[in-house]
Every structure is written in C-alpha cells, then in structure tokens.
KEKE-3310 file (N, C-alpha, C; in steps of 0.2 Angstrom, whole numbers, plus 5000, padded with zeros to 4 digits):
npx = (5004:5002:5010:5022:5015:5013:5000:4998:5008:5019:5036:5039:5036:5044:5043:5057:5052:5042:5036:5030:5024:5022:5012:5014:5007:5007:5014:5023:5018:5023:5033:5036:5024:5015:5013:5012:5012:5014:5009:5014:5010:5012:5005:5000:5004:5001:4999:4987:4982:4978:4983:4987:4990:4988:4987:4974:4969:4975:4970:4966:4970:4969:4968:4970:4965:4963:4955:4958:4947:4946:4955:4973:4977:4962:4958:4969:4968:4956:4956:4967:4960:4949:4956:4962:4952:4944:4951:4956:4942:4940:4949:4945:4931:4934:4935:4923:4918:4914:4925:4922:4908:4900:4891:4894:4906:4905:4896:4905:4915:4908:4901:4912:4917:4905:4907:4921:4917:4907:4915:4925:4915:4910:4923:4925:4912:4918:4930:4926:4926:4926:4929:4931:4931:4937:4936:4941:4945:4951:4946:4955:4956:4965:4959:4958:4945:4940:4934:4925:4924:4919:4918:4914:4927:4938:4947:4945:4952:4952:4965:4962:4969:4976:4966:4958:4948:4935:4930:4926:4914:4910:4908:4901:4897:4898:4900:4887:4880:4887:4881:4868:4870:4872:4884:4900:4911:4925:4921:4919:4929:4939:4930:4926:4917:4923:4926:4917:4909:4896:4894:4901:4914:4910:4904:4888:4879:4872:4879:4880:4886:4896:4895:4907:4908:4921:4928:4944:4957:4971:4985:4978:4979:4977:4973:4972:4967:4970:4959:4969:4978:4971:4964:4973:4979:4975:4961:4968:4979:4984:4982:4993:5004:5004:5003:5015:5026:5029:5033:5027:5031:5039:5030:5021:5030:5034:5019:5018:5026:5023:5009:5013:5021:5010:5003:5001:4991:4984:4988:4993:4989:4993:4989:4996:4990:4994:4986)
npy = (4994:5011:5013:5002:4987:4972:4963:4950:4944:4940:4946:4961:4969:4980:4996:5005:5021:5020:5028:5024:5008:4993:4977:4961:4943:4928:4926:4939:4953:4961:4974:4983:4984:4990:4999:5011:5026:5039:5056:5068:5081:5099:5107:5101:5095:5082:5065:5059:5048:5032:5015:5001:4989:4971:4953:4943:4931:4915:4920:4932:4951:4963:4982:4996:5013:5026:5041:5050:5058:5068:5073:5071:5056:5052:5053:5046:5034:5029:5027:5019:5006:5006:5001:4988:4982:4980:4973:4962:4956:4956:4945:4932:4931:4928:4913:4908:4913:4912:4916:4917:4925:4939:4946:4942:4944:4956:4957:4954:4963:4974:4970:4968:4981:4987:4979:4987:5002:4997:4995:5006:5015:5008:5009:5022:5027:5020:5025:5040:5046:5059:5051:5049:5041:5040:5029:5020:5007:4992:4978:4964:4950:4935:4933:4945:4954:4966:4974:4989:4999:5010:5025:5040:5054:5050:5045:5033:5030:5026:5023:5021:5019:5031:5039:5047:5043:5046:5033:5031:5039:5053:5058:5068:5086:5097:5087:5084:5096:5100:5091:5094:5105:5118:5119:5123:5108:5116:5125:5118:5113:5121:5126:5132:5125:5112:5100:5095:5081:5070:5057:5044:5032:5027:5039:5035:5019:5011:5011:5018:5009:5011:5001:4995:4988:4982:4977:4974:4980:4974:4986:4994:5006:5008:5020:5025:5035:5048:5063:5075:5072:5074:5085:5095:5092:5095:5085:5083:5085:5074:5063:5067:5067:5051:5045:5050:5043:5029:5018:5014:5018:5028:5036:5036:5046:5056:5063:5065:5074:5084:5087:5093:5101:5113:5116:5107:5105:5097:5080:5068:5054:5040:5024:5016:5006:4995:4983)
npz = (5000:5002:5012:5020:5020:5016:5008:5001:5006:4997:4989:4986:4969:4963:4953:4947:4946:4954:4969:4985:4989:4980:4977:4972:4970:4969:4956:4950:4944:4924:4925:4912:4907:4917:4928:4942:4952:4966:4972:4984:4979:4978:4989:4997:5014:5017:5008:5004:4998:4989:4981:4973:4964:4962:4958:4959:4956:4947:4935:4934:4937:4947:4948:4958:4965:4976:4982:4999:5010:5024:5032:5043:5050:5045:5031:5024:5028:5026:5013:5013:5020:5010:4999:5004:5008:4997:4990:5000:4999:4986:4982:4991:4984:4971:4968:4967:4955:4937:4925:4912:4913:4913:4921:4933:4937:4937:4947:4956:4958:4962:4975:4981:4985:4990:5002:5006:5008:5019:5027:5029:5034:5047:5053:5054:5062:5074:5080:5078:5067:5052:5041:5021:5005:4988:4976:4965:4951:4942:4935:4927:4916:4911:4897:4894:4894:4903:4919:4925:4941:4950:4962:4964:4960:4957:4940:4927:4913:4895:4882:4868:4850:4848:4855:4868:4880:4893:4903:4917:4928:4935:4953:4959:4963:4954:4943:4940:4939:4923:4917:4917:4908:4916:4917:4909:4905:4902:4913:4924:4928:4936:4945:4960:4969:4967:4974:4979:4981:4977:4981:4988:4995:5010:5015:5018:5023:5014:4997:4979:4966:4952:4936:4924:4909:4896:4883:4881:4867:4857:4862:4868:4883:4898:4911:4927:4939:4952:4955:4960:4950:4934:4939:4938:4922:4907:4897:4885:4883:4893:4885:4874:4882:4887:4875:4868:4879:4880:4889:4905:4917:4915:4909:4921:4929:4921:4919:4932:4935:4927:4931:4944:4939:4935:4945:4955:4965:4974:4978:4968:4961:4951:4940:4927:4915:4902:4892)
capx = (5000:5007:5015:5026:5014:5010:4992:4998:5013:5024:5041:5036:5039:5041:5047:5060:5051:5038:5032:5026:5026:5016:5015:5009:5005:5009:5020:5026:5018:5027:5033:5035:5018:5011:5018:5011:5016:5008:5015:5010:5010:5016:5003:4999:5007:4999:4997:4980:4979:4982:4983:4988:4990:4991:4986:4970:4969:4978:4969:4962:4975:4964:4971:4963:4966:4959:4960:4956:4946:4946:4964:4975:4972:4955:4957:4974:4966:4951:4960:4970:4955:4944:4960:4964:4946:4943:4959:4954:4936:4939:4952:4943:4927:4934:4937:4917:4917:4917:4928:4918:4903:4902:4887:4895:4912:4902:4894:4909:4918:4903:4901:4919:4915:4901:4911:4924:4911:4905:4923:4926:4910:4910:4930:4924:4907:4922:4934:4921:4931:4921:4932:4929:4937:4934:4939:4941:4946:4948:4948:4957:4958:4969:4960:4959:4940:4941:4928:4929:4919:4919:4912:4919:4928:4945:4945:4948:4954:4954:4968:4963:4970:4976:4960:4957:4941:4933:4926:4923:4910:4913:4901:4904:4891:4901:4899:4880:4880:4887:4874:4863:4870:4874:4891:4905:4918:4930:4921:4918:4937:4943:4924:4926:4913:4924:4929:4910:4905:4888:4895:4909:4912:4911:4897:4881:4883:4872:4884:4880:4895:4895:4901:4906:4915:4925:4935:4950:4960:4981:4989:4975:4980:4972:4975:4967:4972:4963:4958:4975:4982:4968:4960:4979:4982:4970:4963:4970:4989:4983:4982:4998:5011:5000:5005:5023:5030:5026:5034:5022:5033:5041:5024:5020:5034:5033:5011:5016:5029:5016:5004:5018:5021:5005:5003:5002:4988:4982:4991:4993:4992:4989:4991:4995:4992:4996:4983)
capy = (5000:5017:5014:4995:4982:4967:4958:4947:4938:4939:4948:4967:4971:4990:4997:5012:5025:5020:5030:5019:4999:4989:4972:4956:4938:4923:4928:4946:4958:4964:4980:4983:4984:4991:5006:5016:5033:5043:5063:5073:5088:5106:5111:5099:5089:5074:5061:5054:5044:5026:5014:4995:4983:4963:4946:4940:4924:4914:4923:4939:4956:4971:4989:5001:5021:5030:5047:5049:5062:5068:5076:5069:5050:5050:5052:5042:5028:5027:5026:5012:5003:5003:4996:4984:4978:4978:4966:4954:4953:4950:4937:4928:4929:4926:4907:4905:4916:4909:4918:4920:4927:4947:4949:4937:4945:4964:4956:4952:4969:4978:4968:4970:4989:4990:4977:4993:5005:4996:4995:5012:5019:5007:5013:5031:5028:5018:5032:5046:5052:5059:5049:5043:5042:5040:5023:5017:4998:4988:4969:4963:4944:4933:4935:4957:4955:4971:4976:4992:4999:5016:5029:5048:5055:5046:5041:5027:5033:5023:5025:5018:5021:5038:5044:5046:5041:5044:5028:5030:5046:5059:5058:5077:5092:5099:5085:5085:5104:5097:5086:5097:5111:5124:5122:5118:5106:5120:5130:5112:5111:5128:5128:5134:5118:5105:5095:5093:5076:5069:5049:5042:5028:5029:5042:5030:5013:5009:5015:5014:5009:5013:4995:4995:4981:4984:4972:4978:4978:4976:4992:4996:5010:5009:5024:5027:5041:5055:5072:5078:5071:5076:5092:5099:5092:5094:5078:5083:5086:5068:5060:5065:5060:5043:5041:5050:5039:5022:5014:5014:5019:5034:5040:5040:5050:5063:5065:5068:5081:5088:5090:5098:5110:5115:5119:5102:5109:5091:5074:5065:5046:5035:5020:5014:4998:4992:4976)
capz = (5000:5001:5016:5018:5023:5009:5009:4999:5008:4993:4987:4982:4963:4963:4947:4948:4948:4961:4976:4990:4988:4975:4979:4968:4973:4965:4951:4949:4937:4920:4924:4906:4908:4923:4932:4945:4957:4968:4974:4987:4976:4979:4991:5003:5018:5016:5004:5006:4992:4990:4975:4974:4960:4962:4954:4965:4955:4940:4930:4936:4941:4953:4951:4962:4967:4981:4987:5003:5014:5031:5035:5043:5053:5042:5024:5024:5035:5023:5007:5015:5022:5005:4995:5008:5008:4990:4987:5001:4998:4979:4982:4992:4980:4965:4965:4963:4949:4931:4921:4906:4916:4915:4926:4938:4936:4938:4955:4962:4960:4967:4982:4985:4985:4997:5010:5008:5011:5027:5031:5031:5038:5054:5056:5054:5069:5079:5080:5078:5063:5046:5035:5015:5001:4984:4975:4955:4949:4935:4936:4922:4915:4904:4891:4891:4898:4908:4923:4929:4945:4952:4967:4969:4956:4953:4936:4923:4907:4890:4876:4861:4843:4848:4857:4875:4882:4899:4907:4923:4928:4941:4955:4960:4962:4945:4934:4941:4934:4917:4917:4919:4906:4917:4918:4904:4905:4907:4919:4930:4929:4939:4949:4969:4973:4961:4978:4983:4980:4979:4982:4990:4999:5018:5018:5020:5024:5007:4992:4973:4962:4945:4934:4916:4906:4891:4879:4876:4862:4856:4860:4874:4888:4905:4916:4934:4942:4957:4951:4958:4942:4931:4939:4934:4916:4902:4895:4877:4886:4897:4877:4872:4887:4887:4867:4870:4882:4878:4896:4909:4921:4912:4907:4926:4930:4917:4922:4940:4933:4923:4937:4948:4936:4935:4951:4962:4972:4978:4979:4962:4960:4945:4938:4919:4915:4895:4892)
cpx = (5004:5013:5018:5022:5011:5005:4996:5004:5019:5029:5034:5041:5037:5047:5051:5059:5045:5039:5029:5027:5019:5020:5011:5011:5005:5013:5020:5022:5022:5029:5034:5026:5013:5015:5013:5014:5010:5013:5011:5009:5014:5013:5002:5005:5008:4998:4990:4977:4981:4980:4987:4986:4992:4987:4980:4969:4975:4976:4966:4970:4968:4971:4969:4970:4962:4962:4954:4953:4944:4950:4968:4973:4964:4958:4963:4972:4958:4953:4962:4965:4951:4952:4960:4958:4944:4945:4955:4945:4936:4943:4949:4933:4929:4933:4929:4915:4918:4919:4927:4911:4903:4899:4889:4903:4910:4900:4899:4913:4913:4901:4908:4920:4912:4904:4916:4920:4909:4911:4925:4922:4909:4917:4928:4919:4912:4926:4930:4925:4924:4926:4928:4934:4933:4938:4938:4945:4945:4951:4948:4958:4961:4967:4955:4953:4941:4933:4928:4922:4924:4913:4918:4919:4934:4942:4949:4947:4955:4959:4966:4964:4972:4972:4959:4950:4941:4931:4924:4917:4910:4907:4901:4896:4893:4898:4890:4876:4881:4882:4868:4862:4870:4880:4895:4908:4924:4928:4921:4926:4939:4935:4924:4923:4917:4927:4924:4908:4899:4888:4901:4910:4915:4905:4892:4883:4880:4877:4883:4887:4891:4899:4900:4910:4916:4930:4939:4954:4967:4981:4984:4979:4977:4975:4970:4971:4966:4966:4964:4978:4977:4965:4968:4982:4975:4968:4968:4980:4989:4987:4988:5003:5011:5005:5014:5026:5027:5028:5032:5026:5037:5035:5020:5024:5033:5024:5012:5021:5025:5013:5008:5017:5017:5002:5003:4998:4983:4988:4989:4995:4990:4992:4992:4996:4990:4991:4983)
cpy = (5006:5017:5006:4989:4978:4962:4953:4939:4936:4943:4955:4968:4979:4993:5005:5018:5025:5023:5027:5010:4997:4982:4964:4949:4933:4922:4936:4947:4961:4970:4985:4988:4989:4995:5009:5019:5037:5049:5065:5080:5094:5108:5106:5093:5083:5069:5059:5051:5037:5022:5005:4992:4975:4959:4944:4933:4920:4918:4930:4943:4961:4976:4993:5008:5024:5033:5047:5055:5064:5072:5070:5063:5050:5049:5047:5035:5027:5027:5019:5006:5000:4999:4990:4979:4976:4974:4958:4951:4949:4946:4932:4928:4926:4917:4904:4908:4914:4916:4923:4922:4935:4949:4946:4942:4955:4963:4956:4959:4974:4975:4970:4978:4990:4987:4983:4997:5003:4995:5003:5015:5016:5008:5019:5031:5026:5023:5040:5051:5053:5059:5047:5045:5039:5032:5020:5012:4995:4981:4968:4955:4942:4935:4944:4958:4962:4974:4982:4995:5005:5021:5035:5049:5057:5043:5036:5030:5026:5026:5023:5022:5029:5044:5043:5048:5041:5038:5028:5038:5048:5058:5065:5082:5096:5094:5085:5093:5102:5094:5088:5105:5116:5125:5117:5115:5110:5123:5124:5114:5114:5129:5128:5127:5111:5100:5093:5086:5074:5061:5046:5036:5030:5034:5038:5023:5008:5014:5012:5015:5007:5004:4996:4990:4983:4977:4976:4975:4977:4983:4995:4999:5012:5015:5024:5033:5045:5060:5076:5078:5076:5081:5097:5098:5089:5087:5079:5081:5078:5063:5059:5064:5055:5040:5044:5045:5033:5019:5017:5018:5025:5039:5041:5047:5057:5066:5067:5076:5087:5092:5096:5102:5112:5117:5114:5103:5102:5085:5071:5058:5041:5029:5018:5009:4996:4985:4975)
cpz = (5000:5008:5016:5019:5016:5012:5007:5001:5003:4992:4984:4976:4962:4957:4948:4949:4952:4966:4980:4989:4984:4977:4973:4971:4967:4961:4951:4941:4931:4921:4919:4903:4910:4925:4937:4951:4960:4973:4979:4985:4981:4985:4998:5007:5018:5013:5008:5003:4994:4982:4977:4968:4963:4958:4962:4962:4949:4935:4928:4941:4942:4951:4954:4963:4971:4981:4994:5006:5019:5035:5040:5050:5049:5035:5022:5026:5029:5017:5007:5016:5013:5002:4996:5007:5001:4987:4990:4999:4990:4977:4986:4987:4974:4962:4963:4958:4941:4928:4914:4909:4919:4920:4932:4941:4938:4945:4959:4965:4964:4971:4986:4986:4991:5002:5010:5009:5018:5030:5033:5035:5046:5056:5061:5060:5073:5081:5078:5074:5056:5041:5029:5011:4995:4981:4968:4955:4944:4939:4927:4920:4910:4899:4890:4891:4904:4913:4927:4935:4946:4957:4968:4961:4953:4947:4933:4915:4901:4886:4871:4854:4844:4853:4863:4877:4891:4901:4912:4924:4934:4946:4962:4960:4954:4940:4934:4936:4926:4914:4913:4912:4908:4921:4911:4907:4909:4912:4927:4931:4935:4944:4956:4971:4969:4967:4982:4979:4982:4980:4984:4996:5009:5020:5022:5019:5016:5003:4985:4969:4954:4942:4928:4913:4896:4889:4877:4870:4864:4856:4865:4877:4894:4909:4924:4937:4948:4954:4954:4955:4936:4931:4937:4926:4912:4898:4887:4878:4890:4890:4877:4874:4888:4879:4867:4874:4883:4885:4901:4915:4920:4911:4916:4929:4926:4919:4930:4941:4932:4928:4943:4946:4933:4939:4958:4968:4975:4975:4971:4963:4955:4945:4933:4918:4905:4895:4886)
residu = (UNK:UNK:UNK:UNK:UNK:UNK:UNK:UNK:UNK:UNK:UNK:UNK:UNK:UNK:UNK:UNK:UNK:UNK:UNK:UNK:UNK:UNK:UNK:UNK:UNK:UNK:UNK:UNK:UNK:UNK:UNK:UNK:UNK:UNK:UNK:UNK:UNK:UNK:UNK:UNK:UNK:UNK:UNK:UNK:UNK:UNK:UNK:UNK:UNK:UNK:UNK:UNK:UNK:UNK:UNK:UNK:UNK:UNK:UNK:UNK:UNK:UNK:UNK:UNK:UNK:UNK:UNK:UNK:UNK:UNK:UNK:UNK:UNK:UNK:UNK:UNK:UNK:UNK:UNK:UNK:UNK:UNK:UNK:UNK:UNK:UNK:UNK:UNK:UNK:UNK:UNK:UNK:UNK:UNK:UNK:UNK:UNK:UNK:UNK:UNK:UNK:UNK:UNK:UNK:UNK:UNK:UNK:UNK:UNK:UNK:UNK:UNK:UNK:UNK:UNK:UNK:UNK:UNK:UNK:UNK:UNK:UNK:UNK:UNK:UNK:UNK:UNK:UNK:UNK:UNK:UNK:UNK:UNK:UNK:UNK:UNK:UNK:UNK:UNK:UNK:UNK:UNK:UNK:UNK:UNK:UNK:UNK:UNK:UNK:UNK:UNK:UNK:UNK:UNK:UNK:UNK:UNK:UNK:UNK:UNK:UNK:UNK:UNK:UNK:UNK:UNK:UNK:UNK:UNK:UNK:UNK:UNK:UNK:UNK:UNK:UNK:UNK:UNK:UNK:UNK:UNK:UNK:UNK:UNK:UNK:UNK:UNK:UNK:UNK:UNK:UNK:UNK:UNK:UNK:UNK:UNK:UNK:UNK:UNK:UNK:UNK:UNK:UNK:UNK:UNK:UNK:UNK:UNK:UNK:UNK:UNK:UNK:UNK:UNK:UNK:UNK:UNK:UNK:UNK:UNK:UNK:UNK:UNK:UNK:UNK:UNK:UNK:UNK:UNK:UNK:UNK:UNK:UNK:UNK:UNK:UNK:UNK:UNK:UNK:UNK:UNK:UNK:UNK:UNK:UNK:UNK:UNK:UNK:UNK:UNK:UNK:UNK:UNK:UNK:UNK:UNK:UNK:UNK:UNK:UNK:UNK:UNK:UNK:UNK:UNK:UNK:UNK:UNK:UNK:UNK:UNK:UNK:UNK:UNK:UNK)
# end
C-alpha cells in the first residue's frame, strides 16, 4: 500500500520510479507493463491517496486508486481501508466466479465495494472520525475481459488508437451541473465547489457503484488516476504523454511532473496499465 505492509505475503515488485510499495502475489507483474506513482504535490502535507496493483487469481490482476478524505488519521486511514478491503474481499470471492461470466464477474467487484464502504463507515462511527474516500478499479483477465467499477471522482481513462476516452463518471456536484448544462467542462474544471461530491464511499453505509465492462483491444492503455492528476492536466495534454511515452513507468513520471508544474495543488496518484 502506500506505506510498507503486503496483503499478499509475497516479494514486492516495485518498478523504479515508484512512490510507496506495490505488491503482487503469485507471480510478479510485468513492469513493462504496469507502472504506478503517487506525489503529494506542491501544496499539501499529506498524501491521502492510496493505490495497489496485484494478481487475485491465476487469471484475474485488481488495480485500484483511492483518494482519501478527512485530513490527517482520516482520509489516509480510509484510502487504506477501502483498497485493503477491496483486494481481500475479491480474492477471496473470485474462485466462485466463472471467468467468462460478466454479470457474475460485475457482482463480484461491486460487492467487494460495498464490503469497503461498510469497512470504512464502521471505522469512521468507531473512532468518531468523518472519513471517506473515493475509489476506482479495473479487474482485468487473461483474456483482456476488463471490469471496471467506480464511486467519487478518481478516474479510469481509455487510450485507444490515439484517442482518449473517459470511462469512469465523476460523482461530483460539477459534473451533476454538466449534466445538467449549466456548467461547461472547462468552467467544471477551475469551479470553487469541484471538491464537493455527491458519492463516495464511507458516507452511508448503502453506496451505489457505478460497473462497466470493456473488451479491450492490442495496443490498449488503461489509466486510473485522482483528480489531483487530472484536475491539473488537460485531457488533450493527458492523450499526448500517454501516446509519447510508451513505458508505463516513464509515462508516470513525466504526468506527476506535469501535474507539479501546473501547480500540484492536491496529491497525484495514478496507475497505467498496458493490456
């Protein structure tokens, strides 16, 4: 996780330009492949992000990204909490899951949502803290079946053929305005209220999670990342350091650059996974 402990009981494969520890199980991830980073930016103390790659079966890999809110002992501590919860519930779900079954394979990630969700909100009544946090995931299979699930407004980005595609949907008071037409894109971007959500897990102890499932193709580009990363670089500028640097791990590095120098005014964490 962001700080040293592995769920998983196996060797950590952390690729050089890593921030925090990613850990995989069974066999190690191609880092080739797979890269992710997460900054505390220019303005704040605290990371309160978190983020996690592993392998939950032979044939299924989980990435996830949360940011966290609350300040300090909350938003960090509920970040932590949903990834954690998200890994073990859907490693220990998956081995009844047939593989070629999307509705079943879509059940499994949204279950494992709301168990984080009830995991954060009876932390947060236990310790009288008003943590949550926001959380986005792709479960991915041998065969390039992708499932992704979302609550807040970390996203999941597609690359295909050049072109960069939302997939996940913001679940914000702004993109509600967009919605709605009366607000643009750009004015959502730069908007006073664009840190007010309207879903996130740990509020209420029911929680809707958004599920989508995508075939991917050769040459695919997965991103996740929190609006740290994204509320600072334009998607068109996201596009082309995604298509400029092909290694996944270089192409984080340079987006948390980016984000820096643009101002850095939240924590940046993503992941990029090549399928």
């Amino acid at each position: 996780m962001s700080g040293s402990q592995d769920l998983s009981g196996e060797a950590a494969t952390v690729p050089s330009t890593s921030v925090g520890a990613v850990f995989t199980s069974e066999k190690p991830l191609n880092s080739d492949q797979v890269a992710g980073l997460s900054d505390v930016g220019m303005v704040r103390e605290l990371n309160e992000d978190n983020w996690y790659w592993g392998q939950i079966s032979d044939s299924f890999s989980l990435y996830a990204v949360a940011d966290g809110m609350g300040g300090h002992d909350s938003g960090e501590v509920a970040s932590e909490l949903a990834v954690e919860t998200l890994f073990s519930s859907s490693r220990s779900r998956i081995s009844d899951v047939n593989s070629d079954d999307q509705e079943a394979l879509g059940g499994l990630l949204r279950s494992s949502f709301e168990e984080a969700n009830r995991m954060v909100v009876t932390t947060g009544v236990e310790q009288e803290s008003n943590m949550g946090t926001t959380l986005c995931a792709i479960l991915v299979s041998d065969n390039h079946d992708v499932v992704i699930g979302n609550v807040g407004d970390s996203r999941i980005y597609l690359l295909r053929d050049g072109e960069l595609s939302q997939l996940s949907q913001d679940h914000s008071l702004v993109a509600f305005l967009v919605q709605l037409g009366e607000l643009s894109e750009e004015e959502a971007r730069d908007h006073p209220s664009g840190n007010i959500l309207v879903r996130s897990i740990g509020s209420t102890l029911d929680v809707e999670v958004d599920i989508f499932h995508l075939k991917s193709q050769s040459g695919d580009r997965l991103l996740l990342c929190s609006d740290g990363l994204w509320g600072e670089i334009p998607d068109d500028e996201l596009a082309s350091l995604l298509i400029n640097n092909e290694n996944p791990g270089e192409a984080c590095s340079v987006l948390i650059e980016v984000a820096n120098g643009n101002g850095g005014r939240d924590n940046s964490t993503l992941i990029v996974v090549d399928v």
